[in-house]
N, C-alpha and C positions, 0 to 999 in steps of 0.2 A: 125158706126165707121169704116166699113172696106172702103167707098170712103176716111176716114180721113187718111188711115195708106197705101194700097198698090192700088189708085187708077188704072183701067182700067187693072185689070188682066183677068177680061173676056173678053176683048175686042176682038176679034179676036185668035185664035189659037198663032201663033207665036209674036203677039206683048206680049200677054199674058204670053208666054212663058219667054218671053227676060227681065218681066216685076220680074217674080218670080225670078230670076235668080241672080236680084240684089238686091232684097230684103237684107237689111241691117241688122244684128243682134242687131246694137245699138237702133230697134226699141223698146226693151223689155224696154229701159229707160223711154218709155212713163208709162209703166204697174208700174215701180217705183215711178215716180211723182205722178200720180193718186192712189197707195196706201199710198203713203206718206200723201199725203193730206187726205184720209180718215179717215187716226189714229188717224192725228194731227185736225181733226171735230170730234173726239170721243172721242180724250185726251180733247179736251174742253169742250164738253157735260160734264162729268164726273168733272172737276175742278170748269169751270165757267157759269155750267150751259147753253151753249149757245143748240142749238135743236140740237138733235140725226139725226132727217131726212136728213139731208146733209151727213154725215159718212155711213151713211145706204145706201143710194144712189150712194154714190162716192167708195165704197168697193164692190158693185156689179157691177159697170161701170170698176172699173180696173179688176174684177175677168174675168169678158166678155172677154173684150182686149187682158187678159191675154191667154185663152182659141184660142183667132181668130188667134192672133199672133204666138201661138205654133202649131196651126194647120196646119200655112202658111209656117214656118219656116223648121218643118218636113216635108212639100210636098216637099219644095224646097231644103232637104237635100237628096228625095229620085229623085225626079228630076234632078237633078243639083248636085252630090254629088264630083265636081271638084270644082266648084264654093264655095263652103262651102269650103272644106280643103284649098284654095287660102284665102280666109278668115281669116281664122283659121291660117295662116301662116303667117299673114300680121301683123308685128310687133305693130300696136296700134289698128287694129279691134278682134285685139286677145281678147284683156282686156276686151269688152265688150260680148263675151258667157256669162261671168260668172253672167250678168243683168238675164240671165234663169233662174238662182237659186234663187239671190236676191228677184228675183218677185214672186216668192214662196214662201219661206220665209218672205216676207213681208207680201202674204197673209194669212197666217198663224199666223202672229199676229193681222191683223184685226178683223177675227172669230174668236180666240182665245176663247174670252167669250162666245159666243151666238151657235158657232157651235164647237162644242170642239174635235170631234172626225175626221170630217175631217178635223179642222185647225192641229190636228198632225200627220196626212198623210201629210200633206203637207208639216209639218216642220220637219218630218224626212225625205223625201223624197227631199227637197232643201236643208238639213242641208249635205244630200250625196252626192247629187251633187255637190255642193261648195264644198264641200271638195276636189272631185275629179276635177274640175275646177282648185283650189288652187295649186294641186297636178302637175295638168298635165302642170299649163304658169309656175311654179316655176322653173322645169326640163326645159322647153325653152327658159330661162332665164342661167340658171347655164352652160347649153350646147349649148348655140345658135352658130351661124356664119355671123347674117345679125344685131343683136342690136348696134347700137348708140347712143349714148346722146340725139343726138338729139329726139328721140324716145321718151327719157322720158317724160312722161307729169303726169299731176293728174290722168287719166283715171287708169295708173296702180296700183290707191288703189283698184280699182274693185275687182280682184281675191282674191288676199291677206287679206285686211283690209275689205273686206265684212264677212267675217267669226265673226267679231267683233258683229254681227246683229242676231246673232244664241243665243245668253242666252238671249235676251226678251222674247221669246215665250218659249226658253227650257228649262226654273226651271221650267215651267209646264209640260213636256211633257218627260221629260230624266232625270237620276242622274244628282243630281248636279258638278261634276267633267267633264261629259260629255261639260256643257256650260263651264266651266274656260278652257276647251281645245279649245276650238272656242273662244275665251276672249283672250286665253293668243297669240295666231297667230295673232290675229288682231292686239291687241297692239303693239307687239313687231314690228313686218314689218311694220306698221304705223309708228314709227320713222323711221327704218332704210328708208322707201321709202321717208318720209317726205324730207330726208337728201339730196337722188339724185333726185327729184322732183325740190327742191328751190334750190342745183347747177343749173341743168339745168338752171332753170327760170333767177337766176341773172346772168350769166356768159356767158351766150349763147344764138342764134337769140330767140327772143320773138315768143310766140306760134302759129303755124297759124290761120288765123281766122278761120278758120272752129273748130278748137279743142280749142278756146280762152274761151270758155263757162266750160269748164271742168275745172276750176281754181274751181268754186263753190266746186265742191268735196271734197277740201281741207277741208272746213268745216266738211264734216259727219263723218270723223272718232273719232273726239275728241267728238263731237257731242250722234254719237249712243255709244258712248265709255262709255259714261257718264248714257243713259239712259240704258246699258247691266249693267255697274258698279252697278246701284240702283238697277235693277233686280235679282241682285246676293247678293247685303248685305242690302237693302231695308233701306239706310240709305244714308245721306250727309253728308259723312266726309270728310277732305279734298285733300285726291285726286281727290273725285269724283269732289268739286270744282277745280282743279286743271283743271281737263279734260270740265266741261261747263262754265269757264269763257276764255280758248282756242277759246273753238266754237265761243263763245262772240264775243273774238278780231277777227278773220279771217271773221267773217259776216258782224262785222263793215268795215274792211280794206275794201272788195270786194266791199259792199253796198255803201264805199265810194266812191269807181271807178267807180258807174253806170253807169256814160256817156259814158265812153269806151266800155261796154257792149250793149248800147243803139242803138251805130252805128254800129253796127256786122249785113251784114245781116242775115237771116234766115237759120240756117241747125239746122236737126234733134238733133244734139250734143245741143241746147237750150236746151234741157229737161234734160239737167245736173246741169240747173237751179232750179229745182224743187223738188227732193228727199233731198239733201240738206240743203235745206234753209224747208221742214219740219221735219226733221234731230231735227233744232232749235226751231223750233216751237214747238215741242212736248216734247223739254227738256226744253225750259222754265215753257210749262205748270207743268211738273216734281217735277222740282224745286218747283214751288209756291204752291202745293200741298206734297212736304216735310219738306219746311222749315213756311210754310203759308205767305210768302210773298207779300204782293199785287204787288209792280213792276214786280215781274216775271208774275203775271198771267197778267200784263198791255201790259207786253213786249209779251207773248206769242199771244195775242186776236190781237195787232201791226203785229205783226208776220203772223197771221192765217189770217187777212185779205187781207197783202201783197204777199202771198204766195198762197192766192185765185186765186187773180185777175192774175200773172202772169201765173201758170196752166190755165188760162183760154185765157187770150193772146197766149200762147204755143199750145191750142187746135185749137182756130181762126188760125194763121198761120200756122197749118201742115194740116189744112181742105183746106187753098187757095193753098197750096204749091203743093199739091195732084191735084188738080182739074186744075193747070197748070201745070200737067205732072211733078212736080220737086225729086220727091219720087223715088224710086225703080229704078235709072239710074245709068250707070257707070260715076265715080268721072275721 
């Protein structure tokens, strides 16, 4: 996986160099998709039967990823530790740090079951960091000097409305109170961002292509909204439909646009296609294992196959992307 993610940093000393240095932080979106899909192979194992080996497989391929990617990411903060805080400053590469934590927290509900003691190292230790992610763009947000509208996109659910993702794992692992305060942050700035998100989008130039892929987003908060909501009261009442028949329309709207998204070329922002749309995947399967509906589990295996095959498109093109140099260069 490491020719897939920061090809030719061996290559020579200073190309090597020049190579780590742009290393992009929104690479951890890939360690999202690939845990999304593992849960949403193991929320179906468990609903409808399909095999465990794929979840098993694909929760130890994003743990890897995850591991190469933090390792790369920290050389290149001790390396390069201007080129991070230019980053970090950069009004929409900001939003993605906070994918560091997510992908911790993700994997910590993958092992949740099977390795219990370090999936909750892991999900107190990403439930801290998000926090303090959430903490630190909030404050450059309230205090900036360079944001515009224009800036707003979907990306800025990341910090905020990631917090939403912390009571899946954490009615196992923390008091209950501890997830409604990770619950009640996500939802709450999930409207208010929802609000300046769709100004922007109808009222102002359409997104650029490079960041036109992060519309998918839209979907995961109503989405993990729904499957933290069941996590928390272990029942389908009608908020919770409230919040996954949302996910419903917004996956329809987008899945309706596909051809718009068909002709995009390729940037690493595609793998915003991917946690998402298993966001839905795994709350349909939810769904059809609380209410025992077969259309949801029809809709979720629909889901779990479409949502295969795209992760997997996403892996082919960031394998060619790399392999012609397109990776780790200045934008």
């Amino acid at each position: 996986m490491s020719s897939a993610t920061t090809p030719d940093l061996s290559a020579g000393h200073s190309h090597g160099e020049s190579r780590l240095a742009h290393l992009p932080v929104a690479l951890f979106s890939i360690v999202m998709g690939m845990a999304g899909l593992a849960i949403a192979w193991m929320k179906a194992h468990h609903v409808v039967g399909l095999p465990a080996l794929p979840g098993d497989i694909l929760r130890w391929t994003a743990s890897s990823i995850y591991v190469f990617l933090l390792f790369l990411y920290t050389t290149k903060l001790v390396r390069h530790p201007a080129t991070v805080a230019a980053e970090h400053r950069h009004p929409v590469r900001l939003n993605f740090f906070p994918t560091i934590s997510i992908g911790l927290i993700l994997l910590s509900i993958a092992w949740a079951t099977t390795a219990p003691e370090p999936a909750r190292w892991m999900w107190t230790l990403g439930a801290a960091l998000h926090l303090g992610f959430t903490l630190n763009v909030m404050s450059s947000w309230l205090h900036h000097t360079h944001y515009d509208i224009k800036h707003a996109n979907p990306a800025w659910f990341i910090p905020v409305v990631g917090n939403i993702l912390v009571p899946i794992a954490g009615v196992r692992f923390a008091p209950v109170d501890v997830s409604w305060f990770f619950f009640s942050i996500g939802l709450v700035f999930w409207l208010v961002l929802m609000t300046i998100v769709l100004y922007r989008l109808f009222f102002h130039e359409p997104l650029p292509a490079r960041l036109t892929p992060t519309l998918f987003i839209l979907i995961a908060p109503p989405a993990v909204g729904f499957l933290s909501y069941i996590a928390l009261n272990d029942q389908v009442d009608n908020f919770a439909r409230i919040l996954y028949f949302t996910a419903l329309f917004l996956t329809l709207l987008l899945l309706g646009n596909a051809p718009r998204f068909f002709r995009l070329p390729f940037f690493i922002s595609a793998w915003a296609y991917s946690f998402p749309l298993a966001a839905m995947t795994i709350a349909s399967f939810e769904m059809s294992r609380q209410t025992e509906g077969p259309a949801y589990a029809i809709l979720g295996s629909i889901l779990l196959i479409t949502l295969s095959a795209i992760v997997g498109l996403l892996l082919i093109k960031t394998l060619i992307a790399a392999r012609r140099g397109l990776i780790c260069i200045p934008e």
